[in-house]
CHARMM-style PDB file with segment names, atoms N, HN, CA, C and O in Angstrom:
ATOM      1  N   UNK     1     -34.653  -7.537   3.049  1.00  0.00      PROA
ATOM      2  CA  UNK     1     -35.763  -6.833   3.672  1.00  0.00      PROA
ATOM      3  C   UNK     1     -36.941  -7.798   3.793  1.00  0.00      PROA
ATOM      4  O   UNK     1     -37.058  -8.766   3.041  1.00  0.00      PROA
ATOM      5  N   UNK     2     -37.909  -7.470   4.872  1.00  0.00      PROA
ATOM      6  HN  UNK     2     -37.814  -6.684   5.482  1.00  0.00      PROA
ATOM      7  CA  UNK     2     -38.664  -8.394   5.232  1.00  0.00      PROA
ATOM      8  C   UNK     2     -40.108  -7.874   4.005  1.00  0.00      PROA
ATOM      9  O   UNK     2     -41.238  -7.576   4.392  1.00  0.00      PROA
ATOM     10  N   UNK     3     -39.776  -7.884   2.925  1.00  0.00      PROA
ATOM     11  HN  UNK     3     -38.858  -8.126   2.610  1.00  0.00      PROA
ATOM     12  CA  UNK     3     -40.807  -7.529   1.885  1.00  0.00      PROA
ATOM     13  C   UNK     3     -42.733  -7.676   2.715  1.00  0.00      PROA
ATOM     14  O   UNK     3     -43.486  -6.706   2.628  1.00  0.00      PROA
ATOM     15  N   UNK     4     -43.013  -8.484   3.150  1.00  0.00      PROA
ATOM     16  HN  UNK     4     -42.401  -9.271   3.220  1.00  0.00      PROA
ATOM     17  CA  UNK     4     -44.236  -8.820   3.487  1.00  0.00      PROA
ATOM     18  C   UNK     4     -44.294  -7.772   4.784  1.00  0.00      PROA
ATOM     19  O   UNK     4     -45.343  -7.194   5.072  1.00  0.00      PROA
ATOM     20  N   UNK     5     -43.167  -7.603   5.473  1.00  0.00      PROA
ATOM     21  HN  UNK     5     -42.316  -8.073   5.240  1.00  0.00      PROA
ATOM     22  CA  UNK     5     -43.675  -6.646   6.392  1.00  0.00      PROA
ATOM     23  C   UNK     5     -44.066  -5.220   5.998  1.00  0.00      PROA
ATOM     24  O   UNK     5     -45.072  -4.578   6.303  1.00  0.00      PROA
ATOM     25  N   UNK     6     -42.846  -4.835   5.121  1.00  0.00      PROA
ATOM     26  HN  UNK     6     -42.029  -5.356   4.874  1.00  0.00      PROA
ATOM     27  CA  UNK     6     -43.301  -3.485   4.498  1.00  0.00      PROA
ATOM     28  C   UNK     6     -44.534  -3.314   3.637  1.00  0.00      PROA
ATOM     29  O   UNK     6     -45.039  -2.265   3.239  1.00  0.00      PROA
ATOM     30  N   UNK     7     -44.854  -4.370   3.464  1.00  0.00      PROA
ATOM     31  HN  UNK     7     -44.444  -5.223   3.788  1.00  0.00      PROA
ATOM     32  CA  UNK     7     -46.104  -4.435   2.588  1.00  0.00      PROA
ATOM     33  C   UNK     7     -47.113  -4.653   3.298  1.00  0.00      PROA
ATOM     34  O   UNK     7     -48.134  -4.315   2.699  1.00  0.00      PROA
ATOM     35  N   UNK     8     -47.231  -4.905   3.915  1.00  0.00      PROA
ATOM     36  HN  UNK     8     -46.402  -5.180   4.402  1.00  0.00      PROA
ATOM     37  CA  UNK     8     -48.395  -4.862   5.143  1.00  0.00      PROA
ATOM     38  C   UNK     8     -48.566  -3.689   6.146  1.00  0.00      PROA
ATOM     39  O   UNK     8     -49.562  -2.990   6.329  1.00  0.00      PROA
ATOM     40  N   UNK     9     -47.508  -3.648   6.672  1.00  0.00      PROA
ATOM     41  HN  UNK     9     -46.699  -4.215   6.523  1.00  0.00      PROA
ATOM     42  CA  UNK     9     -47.576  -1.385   7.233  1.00  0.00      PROA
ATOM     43  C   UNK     9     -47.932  -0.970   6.240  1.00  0.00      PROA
ATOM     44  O   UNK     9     -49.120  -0.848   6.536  1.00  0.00      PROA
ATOM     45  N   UNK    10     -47.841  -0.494   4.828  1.00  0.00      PROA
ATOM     46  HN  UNK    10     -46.875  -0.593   4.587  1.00  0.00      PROA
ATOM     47  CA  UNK    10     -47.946  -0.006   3.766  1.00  0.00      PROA
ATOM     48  C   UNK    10     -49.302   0.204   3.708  1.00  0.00      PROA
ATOM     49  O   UNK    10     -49.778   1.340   3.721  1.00  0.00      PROA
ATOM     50  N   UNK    11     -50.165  -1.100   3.626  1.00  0.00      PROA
ATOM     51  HN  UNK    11     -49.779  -2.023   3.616  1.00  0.00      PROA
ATOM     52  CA  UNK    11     -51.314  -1.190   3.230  1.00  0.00      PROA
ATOM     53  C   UNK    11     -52.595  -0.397   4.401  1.00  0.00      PROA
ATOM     54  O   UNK    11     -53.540   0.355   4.162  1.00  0.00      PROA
ATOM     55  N   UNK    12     -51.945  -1.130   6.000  1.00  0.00      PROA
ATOM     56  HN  UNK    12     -51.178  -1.740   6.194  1.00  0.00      PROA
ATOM     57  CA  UNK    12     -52.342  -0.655   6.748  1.00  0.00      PROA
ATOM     58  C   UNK    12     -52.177   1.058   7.191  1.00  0.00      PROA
ATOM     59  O   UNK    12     -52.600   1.417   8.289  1.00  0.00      PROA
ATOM     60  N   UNK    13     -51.530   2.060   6.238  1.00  0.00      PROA
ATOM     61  HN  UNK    13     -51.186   1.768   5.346  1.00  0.00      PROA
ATOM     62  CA  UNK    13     -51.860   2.888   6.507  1.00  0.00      PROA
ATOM     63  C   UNK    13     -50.465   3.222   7.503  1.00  0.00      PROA
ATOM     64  O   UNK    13     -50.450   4.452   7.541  1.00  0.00      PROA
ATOM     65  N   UNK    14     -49.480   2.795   8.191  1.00  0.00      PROA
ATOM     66  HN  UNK    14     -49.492   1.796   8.160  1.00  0.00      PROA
ATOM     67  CA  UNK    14     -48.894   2.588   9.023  1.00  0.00      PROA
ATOM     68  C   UNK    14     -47.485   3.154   8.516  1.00  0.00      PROA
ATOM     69  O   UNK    14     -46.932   2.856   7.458  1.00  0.00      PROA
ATOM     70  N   UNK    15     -47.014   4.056   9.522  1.00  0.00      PROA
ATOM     71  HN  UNK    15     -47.463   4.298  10.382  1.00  0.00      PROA
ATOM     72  CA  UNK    15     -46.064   4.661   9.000  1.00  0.00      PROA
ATOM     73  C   UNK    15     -44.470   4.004  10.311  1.00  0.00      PROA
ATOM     74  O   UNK    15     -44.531   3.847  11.530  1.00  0.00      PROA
ATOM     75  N   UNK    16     -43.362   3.804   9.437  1.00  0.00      PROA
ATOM     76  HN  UNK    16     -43.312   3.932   8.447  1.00  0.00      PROA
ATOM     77  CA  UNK    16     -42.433   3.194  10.440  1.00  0.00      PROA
ATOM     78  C   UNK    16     -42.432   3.286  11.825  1.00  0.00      PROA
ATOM     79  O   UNK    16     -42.494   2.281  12.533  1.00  0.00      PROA
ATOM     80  N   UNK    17     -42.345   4.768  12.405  1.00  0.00      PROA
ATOM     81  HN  UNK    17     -42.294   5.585  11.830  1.00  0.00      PROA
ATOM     82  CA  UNK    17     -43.104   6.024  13.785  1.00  0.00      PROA
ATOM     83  C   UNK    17     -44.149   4.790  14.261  1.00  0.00      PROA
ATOM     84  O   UNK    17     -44.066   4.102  15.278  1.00  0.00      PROA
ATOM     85  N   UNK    18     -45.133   4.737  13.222  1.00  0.00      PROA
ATOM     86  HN  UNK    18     -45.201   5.296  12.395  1.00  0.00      PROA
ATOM     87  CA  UNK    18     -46.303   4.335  14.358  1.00  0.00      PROA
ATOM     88  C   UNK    18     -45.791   2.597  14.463  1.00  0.00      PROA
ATOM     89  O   UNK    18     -45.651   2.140  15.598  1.00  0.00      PROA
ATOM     90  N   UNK    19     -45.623   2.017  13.696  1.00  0.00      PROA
ATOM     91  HN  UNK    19     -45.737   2.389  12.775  1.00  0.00      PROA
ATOM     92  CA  UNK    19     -44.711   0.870  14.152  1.00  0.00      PROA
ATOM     93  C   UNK    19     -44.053   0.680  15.342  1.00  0.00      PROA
ATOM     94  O   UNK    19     -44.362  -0.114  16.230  1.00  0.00      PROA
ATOM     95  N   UNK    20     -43.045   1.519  15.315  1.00  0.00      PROA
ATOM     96  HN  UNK    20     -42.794   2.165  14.594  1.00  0.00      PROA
ATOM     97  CA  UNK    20     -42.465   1.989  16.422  1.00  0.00      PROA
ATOM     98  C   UNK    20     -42.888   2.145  18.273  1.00  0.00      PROA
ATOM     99  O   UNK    20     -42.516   1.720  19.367  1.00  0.00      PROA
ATOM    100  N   UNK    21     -43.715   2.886  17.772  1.00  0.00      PROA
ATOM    101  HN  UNK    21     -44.017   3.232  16.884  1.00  0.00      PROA
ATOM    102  CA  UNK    21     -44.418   3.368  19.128  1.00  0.00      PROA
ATOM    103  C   UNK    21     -45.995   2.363  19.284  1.00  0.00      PROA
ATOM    104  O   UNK    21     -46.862   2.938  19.943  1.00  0.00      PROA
ATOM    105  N   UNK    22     -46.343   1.092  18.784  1.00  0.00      PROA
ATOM    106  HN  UNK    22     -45.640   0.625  18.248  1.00  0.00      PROA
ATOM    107  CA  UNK    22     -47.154   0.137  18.486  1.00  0.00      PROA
ATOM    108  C   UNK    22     -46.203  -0.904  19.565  1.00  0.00      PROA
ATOM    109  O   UNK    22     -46.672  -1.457  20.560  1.00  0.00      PROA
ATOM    110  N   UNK    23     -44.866  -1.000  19.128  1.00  0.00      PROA
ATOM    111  HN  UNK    23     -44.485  -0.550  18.320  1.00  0.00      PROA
ATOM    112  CA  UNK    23     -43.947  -2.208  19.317  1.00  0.00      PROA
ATOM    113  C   UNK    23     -43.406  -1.606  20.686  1.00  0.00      PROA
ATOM    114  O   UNK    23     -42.916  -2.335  21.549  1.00  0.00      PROA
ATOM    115  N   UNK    24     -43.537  -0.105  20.842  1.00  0.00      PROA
ATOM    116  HN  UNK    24     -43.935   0.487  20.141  1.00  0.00      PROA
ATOM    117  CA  UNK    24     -42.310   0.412  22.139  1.00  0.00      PROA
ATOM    118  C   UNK    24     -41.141   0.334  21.851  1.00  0.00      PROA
ATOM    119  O   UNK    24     -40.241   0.229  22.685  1.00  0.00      PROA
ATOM    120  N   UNK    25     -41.033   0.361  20.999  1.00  0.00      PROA
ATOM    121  HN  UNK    25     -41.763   0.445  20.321  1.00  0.00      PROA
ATOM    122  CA  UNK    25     -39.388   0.665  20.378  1.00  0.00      PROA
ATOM    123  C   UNK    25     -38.945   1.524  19.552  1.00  0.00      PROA
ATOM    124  O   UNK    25     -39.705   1.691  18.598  1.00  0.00      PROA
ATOM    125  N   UNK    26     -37.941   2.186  19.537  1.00  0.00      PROA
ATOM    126  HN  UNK    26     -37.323   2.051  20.311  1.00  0.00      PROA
ATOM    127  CA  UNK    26     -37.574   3.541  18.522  1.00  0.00      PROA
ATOM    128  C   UNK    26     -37.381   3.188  17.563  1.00  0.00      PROA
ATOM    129  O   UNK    26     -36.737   2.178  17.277  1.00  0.00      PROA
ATOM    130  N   UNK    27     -38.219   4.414  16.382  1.00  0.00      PROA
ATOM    131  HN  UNK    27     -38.742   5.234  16.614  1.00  0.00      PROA
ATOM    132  CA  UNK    27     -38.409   4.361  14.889  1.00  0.00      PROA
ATOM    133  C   UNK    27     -36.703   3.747  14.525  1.00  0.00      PROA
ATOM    134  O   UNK    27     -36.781   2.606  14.071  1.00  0.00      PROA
ATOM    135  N   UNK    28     -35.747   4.076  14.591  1.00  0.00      PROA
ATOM    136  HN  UNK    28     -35.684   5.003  14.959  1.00  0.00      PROA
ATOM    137  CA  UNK    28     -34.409   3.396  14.501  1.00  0.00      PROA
ATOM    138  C   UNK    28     -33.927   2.118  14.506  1.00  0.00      PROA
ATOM    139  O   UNK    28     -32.909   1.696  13.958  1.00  0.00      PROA
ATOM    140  N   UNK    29     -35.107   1.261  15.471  1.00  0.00      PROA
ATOM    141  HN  UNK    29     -35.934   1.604  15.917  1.00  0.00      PROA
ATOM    142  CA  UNK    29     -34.805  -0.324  15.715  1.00  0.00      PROA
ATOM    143  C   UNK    29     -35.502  -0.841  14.893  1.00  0.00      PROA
ATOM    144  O   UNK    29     -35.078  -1.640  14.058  1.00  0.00      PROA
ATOM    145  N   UNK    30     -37.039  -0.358  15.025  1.00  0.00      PROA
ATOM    146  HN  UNK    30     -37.384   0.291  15.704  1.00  0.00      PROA
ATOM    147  CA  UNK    30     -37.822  -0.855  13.822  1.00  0.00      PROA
ATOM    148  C   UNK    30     -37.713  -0.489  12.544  1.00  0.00      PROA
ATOM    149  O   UNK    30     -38.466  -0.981  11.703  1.00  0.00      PROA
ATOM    150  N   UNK    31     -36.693   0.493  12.189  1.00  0.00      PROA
ATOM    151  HN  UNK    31     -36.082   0.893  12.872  1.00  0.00      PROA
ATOM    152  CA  UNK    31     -36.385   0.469  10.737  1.00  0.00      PROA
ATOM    153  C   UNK    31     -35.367  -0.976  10.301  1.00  0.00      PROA
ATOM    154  O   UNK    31     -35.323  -1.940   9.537  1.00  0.00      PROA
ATOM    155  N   UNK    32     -34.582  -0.239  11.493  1.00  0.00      PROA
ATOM    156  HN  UNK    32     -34.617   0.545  12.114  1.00  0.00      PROA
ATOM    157  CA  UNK    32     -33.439  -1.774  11.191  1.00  0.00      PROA
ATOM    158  C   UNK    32     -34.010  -3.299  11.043  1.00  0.00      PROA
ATOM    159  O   UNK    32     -33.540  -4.175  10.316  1.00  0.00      PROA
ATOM    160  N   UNK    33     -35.140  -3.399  11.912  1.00  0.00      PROA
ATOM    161  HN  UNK    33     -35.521  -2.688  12.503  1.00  0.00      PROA
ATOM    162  CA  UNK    33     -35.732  -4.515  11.931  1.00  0.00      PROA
ATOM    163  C   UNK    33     -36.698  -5.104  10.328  1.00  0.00      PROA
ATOM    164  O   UNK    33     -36.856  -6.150   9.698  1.00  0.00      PROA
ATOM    165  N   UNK    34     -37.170  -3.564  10.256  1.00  0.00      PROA
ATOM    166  HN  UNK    34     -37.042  -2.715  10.767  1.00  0.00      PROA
ATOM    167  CA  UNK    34     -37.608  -4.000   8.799  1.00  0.00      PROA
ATOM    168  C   UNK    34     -36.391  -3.826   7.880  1.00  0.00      PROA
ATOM    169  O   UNK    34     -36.921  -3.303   6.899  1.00  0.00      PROA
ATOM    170  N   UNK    35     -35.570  -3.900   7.700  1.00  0.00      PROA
ATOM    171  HN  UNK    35     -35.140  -4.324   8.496  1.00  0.00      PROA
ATOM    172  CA  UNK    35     -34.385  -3.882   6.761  1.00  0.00      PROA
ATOM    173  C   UNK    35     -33.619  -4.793   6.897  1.00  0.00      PROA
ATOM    174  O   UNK    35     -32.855  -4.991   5.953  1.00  0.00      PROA
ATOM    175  N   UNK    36     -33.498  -5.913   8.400  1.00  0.00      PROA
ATOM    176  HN  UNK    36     -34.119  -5.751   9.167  1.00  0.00      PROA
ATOM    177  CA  UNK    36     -32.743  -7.108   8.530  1.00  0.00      PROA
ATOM    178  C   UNK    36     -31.604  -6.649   8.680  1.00  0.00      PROA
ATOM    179  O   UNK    36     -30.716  -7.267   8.093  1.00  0.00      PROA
ATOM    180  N   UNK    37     -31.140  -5.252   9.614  1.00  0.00      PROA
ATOM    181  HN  UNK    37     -31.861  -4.750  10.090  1.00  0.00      PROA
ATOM    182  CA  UNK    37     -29.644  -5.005   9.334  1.00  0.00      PROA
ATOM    183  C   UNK    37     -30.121  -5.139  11.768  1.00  0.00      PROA
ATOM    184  O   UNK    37     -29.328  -4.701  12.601  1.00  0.00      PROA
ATOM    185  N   UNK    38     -31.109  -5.628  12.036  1.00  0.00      PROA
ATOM    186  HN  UNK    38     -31.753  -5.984  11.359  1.00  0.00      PROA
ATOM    187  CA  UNK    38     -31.009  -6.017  13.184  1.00  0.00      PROA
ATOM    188  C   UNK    38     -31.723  -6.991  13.333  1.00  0.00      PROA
ATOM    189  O   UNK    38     -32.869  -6.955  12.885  1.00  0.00      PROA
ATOM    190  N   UNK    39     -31.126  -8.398  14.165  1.00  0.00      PROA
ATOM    191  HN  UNK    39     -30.196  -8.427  14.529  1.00  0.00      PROA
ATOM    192  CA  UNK    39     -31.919  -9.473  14.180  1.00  0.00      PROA
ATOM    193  C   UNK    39     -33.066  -9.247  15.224  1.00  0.00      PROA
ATOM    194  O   UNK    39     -33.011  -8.703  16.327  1.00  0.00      PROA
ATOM    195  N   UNK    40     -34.422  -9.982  14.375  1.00  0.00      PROA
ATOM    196  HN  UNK    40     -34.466 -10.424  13.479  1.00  0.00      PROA
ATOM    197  CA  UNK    40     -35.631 -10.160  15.172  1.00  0.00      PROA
ATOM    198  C   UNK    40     -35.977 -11.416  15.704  1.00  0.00      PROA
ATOM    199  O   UNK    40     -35.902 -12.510  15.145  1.00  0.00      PROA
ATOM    200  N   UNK    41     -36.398 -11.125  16.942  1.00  0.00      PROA
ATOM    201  HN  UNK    41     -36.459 -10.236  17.396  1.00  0.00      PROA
ATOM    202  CA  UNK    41     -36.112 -12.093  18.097  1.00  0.00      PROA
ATOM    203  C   UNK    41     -37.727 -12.851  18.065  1.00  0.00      PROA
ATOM    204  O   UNK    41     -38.697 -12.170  17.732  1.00  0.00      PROA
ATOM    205  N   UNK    42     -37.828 -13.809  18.314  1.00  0.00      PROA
ATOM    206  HN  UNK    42     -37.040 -14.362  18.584  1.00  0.00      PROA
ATOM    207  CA  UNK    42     -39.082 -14.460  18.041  1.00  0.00      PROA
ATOM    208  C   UNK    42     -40.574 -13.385  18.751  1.00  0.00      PROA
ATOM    209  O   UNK    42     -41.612 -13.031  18.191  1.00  0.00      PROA
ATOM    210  N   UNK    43     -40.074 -13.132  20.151  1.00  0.00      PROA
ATOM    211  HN  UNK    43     -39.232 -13.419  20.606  1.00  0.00      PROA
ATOM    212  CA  UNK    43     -40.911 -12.403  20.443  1.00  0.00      PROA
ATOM    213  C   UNK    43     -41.358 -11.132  19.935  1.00  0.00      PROA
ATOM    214  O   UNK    43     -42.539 -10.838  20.120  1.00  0.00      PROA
ATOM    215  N   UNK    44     -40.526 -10.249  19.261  1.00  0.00      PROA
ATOM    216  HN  UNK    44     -39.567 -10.488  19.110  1.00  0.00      PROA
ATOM    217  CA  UNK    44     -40.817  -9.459  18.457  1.00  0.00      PROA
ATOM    218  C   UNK    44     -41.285  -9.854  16.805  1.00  0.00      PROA
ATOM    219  O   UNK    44     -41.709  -8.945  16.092  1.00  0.00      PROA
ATOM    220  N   UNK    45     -41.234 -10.498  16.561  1.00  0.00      PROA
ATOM    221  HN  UNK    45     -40.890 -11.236  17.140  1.00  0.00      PROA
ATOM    222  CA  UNK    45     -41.907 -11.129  15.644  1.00  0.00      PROA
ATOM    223  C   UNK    45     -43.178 -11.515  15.958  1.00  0.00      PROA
ATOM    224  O   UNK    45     -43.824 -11.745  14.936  1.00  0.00      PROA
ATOM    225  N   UNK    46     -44.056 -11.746  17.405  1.00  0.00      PROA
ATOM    226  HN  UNK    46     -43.531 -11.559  18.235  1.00  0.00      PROA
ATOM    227  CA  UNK    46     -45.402 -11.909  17.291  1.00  0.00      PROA
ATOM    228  C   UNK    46     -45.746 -11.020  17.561  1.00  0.00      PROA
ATOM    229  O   UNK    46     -46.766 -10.639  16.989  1.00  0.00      PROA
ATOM    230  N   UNK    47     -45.101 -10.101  18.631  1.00  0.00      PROA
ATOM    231  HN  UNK    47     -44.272 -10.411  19.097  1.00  0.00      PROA
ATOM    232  CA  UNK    47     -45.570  -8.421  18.678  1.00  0.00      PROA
ATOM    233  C   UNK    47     -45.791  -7.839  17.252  1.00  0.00      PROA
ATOM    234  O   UNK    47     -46.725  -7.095  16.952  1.00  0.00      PROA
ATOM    235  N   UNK    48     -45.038  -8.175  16.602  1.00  0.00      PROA
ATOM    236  HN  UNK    48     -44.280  -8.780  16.845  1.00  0.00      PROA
ATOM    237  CA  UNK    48     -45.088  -7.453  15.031  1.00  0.00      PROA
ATOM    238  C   UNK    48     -46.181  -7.817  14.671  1.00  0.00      PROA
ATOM    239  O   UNK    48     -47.012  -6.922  14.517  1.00  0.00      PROA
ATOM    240  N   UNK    49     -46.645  -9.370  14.376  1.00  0.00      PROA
ATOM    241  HN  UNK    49     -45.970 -10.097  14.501  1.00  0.00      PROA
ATOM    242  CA  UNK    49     -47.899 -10.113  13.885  1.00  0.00      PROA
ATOM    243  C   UNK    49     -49.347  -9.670  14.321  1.00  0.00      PROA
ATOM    244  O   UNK    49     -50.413  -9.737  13.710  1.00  0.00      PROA
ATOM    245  N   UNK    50     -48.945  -9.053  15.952  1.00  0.00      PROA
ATOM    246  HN  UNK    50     -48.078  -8.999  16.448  1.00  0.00      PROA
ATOM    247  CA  UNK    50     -49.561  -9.281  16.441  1.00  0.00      PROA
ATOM    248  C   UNK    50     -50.920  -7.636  16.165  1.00  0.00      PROA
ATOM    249  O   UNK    50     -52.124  -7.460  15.975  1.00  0.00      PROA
ATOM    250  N   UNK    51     -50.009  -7.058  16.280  1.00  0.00      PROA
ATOM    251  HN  UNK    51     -49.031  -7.201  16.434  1.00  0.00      PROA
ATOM    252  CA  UNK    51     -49.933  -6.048  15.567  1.00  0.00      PROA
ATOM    253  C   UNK    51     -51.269  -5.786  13.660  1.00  0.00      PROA
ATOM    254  O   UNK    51     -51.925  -4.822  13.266  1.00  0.00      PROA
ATOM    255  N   UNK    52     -51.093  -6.921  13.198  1.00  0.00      PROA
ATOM    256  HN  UNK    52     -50.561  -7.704  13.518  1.00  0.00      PROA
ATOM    257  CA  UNK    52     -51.689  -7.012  11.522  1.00  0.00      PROA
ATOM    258  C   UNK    52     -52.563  -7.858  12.208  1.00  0.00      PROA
ATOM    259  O   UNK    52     -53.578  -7.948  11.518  1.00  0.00      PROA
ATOM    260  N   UNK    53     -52.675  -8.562  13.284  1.00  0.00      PROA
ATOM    261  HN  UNK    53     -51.850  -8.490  13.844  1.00  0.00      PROA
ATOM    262  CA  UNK    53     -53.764  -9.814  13.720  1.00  0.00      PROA
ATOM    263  C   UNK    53     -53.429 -10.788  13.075  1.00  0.00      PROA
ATOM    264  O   UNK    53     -54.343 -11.489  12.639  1.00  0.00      PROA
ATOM    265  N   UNK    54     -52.254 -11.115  12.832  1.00  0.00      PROA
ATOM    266  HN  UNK    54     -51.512 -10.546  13.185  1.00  0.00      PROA
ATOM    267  CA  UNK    54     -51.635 -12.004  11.810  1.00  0.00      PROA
ATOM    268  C   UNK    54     -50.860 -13.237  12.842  1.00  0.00      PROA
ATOM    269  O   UNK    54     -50.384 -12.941  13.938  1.00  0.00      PROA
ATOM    270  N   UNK    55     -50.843 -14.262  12.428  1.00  0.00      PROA
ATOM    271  HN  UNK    55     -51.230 -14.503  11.538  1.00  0.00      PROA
ATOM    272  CA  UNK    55     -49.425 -15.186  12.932  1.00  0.00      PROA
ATOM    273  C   UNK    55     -48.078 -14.916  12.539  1.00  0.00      PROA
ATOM    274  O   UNK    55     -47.899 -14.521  11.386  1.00  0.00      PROA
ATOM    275  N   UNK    56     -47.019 -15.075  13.367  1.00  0.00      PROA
ATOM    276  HN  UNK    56     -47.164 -15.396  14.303  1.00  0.00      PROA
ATOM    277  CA  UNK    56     -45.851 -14.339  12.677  1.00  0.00      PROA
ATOM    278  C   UNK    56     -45.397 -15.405  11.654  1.00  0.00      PROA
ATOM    279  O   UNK    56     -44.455 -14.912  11.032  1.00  0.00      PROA
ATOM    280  N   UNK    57     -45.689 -16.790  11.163  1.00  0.00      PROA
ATOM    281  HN  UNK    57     -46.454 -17.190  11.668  1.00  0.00      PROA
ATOM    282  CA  UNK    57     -45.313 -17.416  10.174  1.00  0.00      PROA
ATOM    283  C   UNK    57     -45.616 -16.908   9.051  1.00  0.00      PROA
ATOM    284  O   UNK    57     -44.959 -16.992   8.014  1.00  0.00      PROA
ATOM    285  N   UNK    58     -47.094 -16.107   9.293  1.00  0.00      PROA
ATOM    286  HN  UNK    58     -47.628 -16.038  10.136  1.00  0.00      PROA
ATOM    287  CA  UNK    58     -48.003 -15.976   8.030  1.00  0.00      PROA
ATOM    288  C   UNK    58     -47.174 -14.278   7.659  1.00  0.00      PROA
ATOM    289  O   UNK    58     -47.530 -13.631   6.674  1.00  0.00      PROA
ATOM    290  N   UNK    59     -45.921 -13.697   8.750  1.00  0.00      PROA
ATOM    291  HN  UNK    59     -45.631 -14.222   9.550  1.00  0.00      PROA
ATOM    292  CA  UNK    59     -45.477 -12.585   8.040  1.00  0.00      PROA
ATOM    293  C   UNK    59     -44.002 -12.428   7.241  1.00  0.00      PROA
ATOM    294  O   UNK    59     -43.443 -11.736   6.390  1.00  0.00      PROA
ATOM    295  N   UNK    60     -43.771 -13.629   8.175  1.00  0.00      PROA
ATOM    296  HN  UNK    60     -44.225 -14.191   8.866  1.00  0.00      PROA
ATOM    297  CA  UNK    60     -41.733 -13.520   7.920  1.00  0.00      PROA
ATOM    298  C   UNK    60     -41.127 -15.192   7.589  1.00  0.00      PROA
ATOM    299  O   UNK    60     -39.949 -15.546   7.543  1.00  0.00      PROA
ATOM    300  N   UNK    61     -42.246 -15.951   7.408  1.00  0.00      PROA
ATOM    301  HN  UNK    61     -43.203 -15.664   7.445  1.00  0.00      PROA
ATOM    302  CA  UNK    61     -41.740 -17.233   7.106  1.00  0.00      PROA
ATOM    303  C   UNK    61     -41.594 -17.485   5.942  1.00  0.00      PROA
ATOM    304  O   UNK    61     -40.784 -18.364   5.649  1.00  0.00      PROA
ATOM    305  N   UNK    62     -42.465 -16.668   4.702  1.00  0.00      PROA
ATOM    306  HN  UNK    62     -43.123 -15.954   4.940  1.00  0.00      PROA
ATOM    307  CA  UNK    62     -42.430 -16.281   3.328  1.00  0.00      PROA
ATOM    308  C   UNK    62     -40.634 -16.422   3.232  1.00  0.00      PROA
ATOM    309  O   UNK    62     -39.895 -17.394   3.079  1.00  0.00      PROA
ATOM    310  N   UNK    63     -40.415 -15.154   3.381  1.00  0.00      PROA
ATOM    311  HN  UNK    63     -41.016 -14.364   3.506  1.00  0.00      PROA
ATOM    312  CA  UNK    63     -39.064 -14.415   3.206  1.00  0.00      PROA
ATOM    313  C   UNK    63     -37.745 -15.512   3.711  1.00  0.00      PROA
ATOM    314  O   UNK    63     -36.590 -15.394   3.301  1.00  0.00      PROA
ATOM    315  N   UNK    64     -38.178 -16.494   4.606  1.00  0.00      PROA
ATOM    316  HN  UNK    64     -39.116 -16.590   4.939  1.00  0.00      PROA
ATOM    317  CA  UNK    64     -37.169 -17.198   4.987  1.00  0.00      PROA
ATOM    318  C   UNK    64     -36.970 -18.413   4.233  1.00  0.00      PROA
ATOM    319  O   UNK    64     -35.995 -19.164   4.253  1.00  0.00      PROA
ATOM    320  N   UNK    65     -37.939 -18.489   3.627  1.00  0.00      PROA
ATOM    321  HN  UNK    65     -38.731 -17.879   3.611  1.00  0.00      PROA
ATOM    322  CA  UNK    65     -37.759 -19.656   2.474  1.00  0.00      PROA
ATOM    323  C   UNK    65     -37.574 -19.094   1.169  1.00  0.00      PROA
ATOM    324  O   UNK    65     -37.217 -19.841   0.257  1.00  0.00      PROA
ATOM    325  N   UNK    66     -37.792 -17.745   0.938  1.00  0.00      PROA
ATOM    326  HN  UNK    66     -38.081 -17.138   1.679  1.00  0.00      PROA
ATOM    327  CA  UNK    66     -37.003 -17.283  -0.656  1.00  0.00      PROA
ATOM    328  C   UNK    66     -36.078 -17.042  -0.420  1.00  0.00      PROA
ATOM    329  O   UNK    66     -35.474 -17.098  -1.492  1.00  0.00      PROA
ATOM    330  N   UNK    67     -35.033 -16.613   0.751  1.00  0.00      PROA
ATOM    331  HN  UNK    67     -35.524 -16.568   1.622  1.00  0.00      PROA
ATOM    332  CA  UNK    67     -34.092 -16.970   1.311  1.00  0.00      PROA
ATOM    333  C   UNK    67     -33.045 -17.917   1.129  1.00  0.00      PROA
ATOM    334  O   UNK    67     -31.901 -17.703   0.726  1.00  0.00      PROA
ATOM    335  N   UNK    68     -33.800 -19.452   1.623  1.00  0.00      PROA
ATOM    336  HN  UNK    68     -34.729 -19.626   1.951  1.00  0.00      PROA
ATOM    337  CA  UNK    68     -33.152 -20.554   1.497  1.00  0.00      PROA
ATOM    338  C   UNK    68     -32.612 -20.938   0.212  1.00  0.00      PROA
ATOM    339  O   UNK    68     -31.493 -21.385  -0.041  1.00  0.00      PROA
ATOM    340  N   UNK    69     -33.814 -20.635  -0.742  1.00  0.00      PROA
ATOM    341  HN  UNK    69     -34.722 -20.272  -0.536  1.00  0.00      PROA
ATOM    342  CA  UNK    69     -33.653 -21.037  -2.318  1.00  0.00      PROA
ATOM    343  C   UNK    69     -33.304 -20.076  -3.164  1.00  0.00      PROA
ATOM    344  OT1 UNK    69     -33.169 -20.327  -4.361  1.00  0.00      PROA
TER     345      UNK     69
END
């Protein structure tokens, strides 16, 4: 799971739904997407960022290096 993402909707108040309809995509994709059981495509990854006003390194690049190691 993309830990930093759920933790950031979380904080923001942001419920999967409004994720969802933020991104234009059904609560179903963006669950999967936050769960990694569907791959996220770079561009949805800055929509996501884009979203917290964030860079998408600064959301999902964490996770790809606790990942590695």
């Amino acid at each position: 799971m993309y830990w930093k993402l759920k933790e950031l909707r979380k904080k923001k108040k942001l419920t999967t739904m409004n994720m969802a309809e933020k991104l234009g995509i059904s609560k179903p994709f963006y669950c999967q997407l936050e769960n990694q059981t569907r791959r996220l495509s770079y561009d949805m990854a800055v929509k996501i960022a884009d979203v917290f006003g964030m860079k998408p390194d600064s959301v999902f690049y964490h996770d790809h290096i606790e990942r590695k190691y």
